[in-house]
N, CA, C and O atoms as CSV, one atom per row, in Angstrom:
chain,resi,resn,atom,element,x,y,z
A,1,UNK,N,N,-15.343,14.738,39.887
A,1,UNK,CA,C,-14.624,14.173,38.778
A,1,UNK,C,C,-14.231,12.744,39.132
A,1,UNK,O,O,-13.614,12.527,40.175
A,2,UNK,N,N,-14.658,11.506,38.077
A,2,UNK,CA,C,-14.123,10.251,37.930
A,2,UNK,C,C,-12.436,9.998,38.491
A,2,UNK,O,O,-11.741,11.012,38.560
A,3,UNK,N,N,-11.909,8.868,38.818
A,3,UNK,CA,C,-10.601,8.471,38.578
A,3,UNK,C,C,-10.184,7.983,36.903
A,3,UNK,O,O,-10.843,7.218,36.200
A,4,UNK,N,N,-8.854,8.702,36.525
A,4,UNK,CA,C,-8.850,8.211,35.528
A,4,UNK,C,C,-7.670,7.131,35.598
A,4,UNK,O,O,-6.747,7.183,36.411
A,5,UNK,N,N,-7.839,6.163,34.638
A,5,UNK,CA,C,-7.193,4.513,34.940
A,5,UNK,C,C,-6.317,4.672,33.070
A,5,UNK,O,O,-6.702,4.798,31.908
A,6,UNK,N,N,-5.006,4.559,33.814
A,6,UNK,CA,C,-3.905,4.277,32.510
A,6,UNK,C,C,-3.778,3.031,32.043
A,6,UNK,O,O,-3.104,2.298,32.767
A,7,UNK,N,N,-4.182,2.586,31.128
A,7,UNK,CA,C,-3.088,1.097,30.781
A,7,UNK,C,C,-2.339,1.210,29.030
A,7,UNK,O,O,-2.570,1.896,28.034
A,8,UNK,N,N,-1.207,-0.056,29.452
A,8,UNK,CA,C,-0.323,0.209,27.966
A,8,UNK,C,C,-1.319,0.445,26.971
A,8,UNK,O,O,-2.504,0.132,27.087
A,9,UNK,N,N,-0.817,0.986,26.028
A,9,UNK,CA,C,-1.514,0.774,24.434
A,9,UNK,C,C,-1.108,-0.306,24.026
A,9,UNK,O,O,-0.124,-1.039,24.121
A,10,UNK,N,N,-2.440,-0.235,23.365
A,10,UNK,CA,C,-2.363,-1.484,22.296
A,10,UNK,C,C,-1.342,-1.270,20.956
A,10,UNK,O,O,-2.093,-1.333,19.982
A,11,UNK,N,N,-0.490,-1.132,20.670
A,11,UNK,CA,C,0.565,-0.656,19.244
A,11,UNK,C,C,-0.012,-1.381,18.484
A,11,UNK,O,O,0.145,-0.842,17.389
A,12,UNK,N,N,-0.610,-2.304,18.344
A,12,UNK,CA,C,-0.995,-3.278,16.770
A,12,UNK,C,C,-2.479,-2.448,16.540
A,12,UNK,O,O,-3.119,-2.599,15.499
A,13,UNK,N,N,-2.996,-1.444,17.781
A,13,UNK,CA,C,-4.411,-0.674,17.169
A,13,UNK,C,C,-4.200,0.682,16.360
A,13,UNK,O,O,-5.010,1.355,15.723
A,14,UNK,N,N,-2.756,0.868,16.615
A,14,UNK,CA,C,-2.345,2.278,15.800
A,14,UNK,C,C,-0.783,2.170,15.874
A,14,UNK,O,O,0.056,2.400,16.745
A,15,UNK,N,N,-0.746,1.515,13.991
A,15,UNK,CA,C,0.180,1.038,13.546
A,15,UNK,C,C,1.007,2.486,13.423
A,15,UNK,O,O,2.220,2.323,13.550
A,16,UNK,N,N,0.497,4.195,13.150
A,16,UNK,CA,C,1.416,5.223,12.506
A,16,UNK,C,C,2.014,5.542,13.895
A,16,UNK,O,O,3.005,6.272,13.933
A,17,UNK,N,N,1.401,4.972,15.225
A,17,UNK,CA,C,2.177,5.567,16.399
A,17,UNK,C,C,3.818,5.242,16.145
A,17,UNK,O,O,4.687,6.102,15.998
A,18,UNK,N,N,3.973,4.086,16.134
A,18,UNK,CA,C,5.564,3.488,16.330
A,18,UNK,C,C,6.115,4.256,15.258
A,18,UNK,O,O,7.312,4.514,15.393
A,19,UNK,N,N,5.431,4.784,14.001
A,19,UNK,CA,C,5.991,5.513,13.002
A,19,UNK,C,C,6.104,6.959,13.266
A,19,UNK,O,O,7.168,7.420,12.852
A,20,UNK,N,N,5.332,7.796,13.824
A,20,UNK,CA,C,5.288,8.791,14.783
A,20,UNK,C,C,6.635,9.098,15.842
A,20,UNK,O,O,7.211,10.155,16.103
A,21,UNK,N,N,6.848,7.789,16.290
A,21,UNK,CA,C,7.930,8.122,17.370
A,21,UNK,C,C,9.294,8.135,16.823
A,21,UNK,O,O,10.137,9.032,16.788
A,22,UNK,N,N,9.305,6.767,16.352
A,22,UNK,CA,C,10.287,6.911,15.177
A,22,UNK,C,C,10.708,7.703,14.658
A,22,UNK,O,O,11.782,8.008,15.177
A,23,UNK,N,N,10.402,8.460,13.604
A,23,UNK,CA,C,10.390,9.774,12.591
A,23,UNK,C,C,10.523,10.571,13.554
A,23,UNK,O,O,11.727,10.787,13.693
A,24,UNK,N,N,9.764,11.270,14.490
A,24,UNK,CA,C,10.091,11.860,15.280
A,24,UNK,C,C,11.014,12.042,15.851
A,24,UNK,O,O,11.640,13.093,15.709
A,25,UNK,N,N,11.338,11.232,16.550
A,25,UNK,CA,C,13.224,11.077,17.189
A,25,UNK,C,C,13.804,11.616,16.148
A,25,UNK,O,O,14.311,12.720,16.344
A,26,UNK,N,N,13.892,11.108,14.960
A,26,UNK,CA,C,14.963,11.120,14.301
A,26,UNK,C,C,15.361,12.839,13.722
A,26,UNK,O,O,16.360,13.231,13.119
A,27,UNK,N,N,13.882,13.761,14.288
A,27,UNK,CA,C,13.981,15.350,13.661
A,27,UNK,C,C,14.306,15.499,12.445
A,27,UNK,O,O,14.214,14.650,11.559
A,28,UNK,N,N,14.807,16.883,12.333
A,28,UNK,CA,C,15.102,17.383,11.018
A,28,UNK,C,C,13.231,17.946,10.315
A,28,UNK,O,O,12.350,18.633,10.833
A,29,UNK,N,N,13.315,17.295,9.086
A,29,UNK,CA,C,12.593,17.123,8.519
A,29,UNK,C,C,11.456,16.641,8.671
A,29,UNK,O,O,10.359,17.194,8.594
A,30,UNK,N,N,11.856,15.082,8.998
A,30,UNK,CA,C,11.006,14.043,8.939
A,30,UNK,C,C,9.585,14.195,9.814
A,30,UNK,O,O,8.588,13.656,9.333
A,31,UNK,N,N,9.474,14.841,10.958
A,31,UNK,CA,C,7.982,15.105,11.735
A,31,UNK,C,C,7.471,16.142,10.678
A,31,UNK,O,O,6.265,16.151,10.923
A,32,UNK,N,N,7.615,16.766,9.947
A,32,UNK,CA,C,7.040,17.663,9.065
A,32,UNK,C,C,6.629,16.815,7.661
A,32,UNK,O,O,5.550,17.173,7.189
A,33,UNK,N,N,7.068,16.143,7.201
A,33,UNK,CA,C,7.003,15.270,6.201
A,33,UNK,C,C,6.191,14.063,6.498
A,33,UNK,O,O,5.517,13.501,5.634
A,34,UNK,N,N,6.274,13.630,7.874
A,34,UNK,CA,C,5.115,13.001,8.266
A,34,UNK,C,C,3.322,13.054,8.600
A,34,UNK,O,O,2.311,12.354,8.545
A,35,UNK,N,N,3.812,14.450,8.979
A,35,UNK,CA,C,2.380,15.292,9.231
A,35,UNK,C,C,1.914,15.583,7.879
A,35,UNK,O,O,0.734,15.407,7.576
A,36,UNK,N,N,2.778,16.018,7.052
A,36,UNK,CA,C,2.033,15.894,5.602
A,36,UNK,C,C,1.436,14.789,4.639
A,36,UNK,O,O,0.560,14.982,3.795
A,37,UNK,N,N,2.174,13.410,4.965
A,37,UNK,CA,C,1.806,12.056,4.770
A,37,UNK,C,C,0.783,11.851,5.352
A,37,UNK,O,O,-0.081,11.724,4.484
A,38,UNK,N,N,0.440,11.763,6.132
A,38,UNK,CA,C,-0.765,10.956,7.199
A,38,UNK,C,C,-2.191,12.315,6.586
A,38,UNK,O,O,-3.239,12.117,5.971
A,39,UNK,N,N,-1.647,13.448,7.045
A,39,UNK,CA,C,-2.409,14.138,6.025
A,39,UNK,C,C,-3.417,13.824,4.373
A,39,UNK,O,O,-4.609,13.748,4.075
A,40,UNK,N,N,-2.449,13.750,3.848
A,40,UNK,CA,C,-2.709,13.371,2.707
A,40,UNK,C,C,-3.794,11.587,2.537
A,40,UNK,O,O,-4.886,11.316,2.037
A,41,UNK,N,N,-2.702,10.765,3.275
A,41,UNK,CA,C,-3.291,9.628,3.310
A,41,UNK,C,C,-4.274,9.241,4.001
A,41,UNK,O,O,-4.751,8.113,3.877
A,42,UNK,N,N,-4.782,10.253,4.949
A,42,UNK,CA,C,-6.221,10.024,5.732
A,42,UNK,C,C,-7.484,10.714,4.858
A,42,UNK,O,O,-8.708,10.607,4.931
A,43,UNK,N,N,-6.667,11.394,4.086
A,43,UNK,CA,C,-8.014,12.351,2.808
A,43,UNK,C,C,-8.344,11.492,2.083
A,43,UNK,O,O,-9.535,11.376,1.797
A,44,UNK,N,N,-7.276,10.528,1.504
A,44,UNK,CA,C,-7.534,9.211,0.166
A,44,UNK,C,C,-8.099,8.531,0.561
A,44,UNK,O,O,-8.881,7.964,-0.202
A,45,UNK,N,N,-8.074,8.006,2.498
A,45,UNK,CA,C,-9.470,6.765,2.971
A,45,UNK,C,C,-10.812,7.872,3.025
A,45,UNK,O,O,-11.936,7.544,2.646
A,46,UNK,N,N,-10.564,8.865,3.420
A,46,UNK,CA,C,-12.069,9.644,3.840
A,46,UNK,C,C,-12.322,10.109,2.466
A,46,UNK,O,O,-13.038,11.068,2.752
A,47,UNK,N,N,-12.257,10.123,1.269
A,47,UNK,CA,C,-12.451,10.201,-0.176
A,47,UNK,C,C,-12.421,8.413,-0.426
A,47,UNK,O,O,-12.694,8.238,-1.614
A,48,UNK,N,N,-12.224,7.275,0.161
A,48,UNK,CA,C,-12.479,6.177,-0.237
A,48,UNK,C,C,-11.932,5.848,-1.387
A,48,UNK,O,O,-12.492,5.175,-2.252
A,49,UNK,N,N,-10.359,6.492,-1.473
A,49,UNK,CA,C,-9.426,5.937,-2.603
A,49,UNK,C,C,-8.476,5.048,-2.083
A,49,UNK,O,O,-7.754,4.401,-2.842
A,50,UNK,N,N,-8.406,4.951,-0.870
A,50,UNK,CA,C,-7.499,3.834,0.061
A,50,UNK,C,C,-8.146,2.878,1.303
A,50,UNK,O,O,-9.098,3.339,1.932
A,51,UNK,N,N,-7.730,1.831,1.571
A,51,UNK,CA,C,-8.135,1.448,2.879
A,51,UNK,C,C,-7.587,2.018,3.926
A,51,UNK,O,O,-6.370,2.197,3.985
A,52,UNK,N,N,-8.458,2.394,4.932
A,52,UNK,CA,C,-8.271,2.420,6.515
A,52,UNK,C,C,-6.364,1.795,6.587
A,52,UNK,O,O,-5.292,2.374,6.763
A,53,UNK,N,N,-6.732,0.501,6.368
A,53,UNK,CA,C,-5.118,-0.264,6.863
A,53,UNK,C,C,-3.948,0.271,6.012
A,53,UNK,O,O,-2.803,0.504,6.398
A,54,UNK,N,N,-4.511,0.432,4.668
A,54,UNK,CA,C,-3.132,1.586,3.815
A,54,UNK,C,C,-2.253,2.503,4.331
A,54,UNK,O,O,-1.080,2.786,4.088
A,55,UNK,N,N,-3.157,2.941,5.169
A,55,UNK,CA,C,-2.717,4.788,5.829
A,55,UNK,C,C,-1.043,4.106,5.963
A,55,UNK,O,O,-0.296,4.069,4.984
A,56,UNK,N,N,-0.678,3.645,7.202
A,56,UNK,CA,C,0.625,3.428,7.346
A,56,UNK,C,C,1.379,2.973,6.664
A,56,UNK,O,O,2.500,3.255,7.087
A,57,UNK,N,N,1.436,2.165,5.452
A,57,UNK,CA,C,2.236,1.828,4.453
A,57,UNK,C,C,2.621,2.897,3.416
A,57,UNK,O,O,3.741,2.827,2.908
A,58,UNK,N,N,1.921,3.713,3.125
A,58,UNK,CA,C,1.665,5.154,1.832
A,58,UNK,C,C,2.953,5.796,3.121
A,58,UNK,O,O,4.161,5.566,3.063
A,59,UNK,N,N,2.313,6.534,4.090
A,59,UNK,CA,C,2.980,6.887,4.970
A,59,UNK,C,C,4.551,6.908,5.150
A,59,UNK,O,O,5.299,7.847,5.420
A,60,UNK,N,N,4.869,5.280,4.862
A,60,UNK,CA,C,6.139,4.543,5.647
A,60,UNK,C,C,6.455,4.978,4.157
A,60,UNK,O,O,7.130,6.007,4.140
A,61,UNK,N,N,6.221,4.592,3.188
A,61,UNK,CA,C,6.851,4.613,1.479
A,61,UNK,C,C,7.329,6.241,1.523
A,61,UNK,O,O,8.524,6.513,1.408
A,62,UNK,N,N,6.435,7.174,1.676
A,62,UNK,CA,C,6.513,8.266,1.577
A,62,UNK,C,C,7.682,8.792,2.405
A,62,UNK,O,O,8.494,9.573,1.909
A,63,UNK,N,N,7.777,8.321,3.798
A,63,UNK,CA,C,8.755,8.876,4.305
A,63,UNK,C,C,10.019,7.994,4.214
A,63,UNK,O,O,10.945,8.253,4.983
A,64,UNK,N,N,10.112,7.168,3.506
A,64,UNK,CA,C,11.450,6.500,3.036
A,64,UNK,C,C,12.492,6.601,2.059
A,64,UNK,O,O,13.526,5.937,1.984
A,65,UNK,N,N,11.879,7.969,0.969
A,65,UNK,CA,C,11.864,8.796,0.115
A,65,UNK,C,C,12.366,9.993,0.309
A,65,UNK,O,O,13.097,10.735,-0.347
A,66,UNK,N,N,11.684,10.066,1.636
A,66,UNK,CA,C,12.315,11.592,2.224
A,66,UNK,C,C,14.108,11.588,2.165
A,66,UNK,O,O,14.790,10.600,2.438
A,67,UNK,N,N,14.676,13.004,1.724
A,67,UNK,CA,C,16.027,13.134,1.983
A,67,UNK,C,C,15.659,14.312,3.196
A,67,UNK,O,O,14.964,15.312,3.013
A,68,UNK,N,N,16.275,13.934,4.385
A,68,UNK,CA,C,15.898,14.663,5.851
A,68,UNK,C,C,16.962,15.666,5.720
A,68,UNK,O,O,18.099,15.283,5.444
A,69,UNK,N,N,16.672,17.079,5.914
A,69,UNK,CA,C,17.964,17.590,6.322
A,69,UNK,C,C,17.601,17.941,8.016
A,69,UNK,O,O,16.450,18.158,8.394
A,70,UNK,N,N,18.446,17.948,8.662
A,70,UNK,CA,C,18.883,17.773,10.217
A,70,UNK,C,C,18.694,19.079,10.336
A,70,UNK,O,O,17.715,19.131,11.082
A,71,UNK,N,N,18.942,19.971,10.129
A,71,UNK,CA,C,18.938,21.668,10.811
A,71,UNK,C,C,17.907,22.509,9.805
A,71,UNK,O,O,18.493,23.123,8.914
A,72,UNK,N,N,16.963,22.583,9.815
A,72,UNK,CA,C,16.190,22.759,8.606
A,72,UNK,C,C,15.523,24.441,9.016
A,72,UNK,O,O,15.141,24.714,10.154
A,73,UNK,N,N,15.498,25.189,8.140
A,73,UNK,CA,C,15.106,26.314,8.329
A,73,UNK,C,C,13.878,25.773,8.652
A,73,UNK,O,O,13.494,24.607,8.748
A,74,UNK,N,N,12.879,27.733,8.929
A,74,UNK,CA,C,11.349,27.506,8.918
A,74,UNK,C,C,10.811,27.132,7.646
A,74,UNK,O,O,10.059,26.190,7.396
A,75,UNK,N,N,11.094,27.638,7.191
A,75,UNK,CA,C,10.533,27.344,5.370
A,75,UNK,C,C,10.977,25.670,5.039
A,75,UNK,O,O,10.172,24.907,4.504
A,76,UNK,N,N,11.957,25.366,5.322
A,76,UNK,CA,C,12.444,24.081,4.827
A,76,UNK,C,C,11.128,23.011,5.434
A,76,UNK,O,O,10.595,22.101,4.799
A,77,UNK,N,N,10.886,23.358,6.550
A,77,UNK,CA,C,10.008,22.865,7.566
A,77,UNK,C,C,9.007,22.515,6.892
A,77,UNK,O,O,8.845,21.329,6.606
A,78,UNK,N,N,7.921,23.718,6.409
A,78,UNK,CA,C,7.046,24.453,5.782
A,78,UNK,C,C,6.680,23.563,4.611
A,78,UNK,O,O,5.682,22.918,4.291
A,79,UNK,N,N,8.293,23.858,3.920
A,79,UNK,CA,C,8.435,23.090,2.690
A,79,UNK,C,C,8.235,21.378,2.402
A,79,UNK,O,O,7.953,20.704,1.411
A,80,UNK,N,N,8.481,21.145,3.546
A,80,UNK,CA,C,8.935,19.532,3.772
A,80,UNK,C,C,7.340,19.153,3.934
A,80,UNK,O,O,6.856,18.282,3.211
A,81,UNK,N,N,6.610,19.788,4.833
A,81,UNK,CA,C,5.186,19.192,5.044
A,81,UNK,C,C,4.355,19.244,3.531
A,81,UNK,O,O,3.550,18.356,3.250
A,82,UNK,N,N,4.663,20.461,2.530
A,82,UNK,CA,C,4.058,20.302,1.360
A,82,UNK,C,C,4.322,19.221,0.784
A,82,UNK,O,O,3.427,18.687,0.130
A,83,UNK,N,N,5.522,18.656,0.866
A,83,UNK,CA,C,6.245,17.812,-0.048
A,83,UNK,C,C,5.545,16.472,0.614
A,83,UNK,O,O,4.813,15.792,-0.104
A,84,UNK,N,N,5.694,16.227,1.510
A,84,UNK,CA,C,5.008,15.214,2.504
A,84,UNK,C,C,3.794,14.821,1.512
A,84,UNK,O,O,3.684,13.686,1.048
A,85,UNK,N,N,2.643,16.166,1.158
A,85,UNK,CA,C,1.599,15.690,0.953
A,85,UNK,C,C,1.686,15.574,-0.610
A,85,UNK,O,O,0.782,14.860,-1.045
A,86,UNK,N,N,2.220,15.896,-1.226
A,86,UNK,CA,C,2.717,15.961,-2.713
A,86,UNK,C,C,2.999,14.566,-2.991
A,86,UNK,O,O,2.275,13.815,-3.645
A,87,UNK,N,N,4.148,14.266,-2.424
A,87,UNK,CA,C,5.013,13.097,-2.475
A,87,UNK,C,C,4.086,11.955,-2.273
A,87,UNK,O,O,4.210,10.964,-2.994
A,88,UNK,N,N,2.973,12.015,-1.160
A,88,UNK,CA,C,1.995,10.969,-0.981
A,88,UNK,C,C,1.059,10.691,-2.187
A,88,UNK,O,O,1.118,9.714,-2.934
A,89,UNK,N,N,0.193,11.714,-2.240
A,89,UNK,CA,C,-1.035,11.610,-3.781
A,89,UNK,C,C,0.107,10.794,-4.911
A,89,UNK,O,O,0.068,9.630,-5.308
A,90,UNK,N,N,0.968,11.740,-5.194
A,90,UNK,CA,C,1.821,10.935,-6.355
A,90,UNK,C,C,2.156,9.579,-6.287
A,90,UNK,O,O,1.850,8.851,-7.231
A,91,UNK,N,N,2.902,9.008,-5.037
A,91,UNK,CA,C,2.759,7.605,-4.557
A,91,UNK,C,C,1.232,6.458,-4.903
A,91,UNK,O,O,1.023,5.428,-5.543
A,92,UNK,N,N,0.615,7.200,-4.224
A,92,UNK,CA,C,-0.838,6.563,-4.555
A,92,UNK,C,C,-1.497,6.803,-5.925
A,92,UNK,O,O,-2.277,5.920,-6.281
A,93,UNK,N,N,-1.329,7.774,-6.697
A,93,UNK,CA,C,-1.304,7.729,-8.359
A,93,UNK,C,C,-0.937,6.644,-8.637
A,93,UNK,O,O,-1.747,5.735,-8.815
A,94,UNK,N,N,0.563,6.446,-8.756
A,94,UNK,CA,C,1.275,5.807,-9.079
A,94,UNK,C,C,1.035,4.030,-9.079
A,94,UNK,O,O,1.333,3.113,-9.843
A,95,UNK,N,N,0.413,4.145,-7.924
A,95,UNK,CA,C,0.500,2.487,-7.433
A,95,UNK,C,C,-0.863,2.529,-8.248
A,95,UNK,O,O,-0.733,1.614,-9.061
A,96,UNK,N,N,-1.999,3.071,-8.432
A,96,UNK,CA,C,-3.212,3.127,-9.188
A,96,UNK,C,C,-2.671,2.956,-10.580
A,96,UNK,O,O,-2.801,1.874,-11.152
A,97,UNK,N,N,-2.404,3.410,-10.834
A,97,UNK,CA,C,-1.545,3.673,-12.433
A,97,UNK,C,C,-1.129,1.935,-13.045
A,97,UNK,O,O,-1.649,1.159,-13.847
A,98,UNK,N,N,0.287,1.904,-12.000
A,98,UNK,CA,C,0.175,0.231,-12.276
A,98,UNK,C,C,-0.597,-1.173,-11.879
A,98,UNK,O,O,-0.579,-2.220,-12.525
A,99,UNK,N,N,-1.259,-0.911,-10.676
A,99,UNK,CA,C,-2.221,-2.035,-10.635
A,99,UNK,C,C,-3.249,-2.275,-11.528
A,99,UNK,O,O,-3.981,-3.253,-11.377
């Protein structure tokens, strides 16, 4: 087996990381609501209804929207990732709608 060699990441090559950690820290909800965003918004570039560079902005909108609750059942959990991906398509409707 090779040596394997670490170096920093690049953060400006994967803009949803810093959004990832972010959201993350912050629990509750929000890692569930994120996973449903990025979800959603990686289907609209691989269906070629968004750009590649969109993903993190739909994302960031989507989860800025979110009301987080902090102690969240399983279902709330559950619930939150549907909403994640709900909340996204509708976002991106929306911005289609008025442009």
């Amino acid at each position: 087996m090779g040596s394997l060699t670490f170096e920093r990441m690049d953060e400006s090559l994967y803009p949803c990381f810093q959004l990832a950690l972010e959201y993350g820290m912050k629990g509750g909800t929000y890692p569930a609501v994120l996973a449903g965003a990025d979800e959603a918004a990686v289907e609209l570039f691989l269906n070629g209804h968004i750009k590649f560079t969109d993903i993190p902005d739909l994302v960031l909108k989507t989860l800025s929207i979110h009301k987080n609750i902090s102690e969240p059942s399983v279902e709330e959990i559950s619930d939150s990732a549907r909403w994640g991906i709900e909340s996204t398509l509708a976002l991106h409707k929306q911005s289609t709608i008025v442009s």
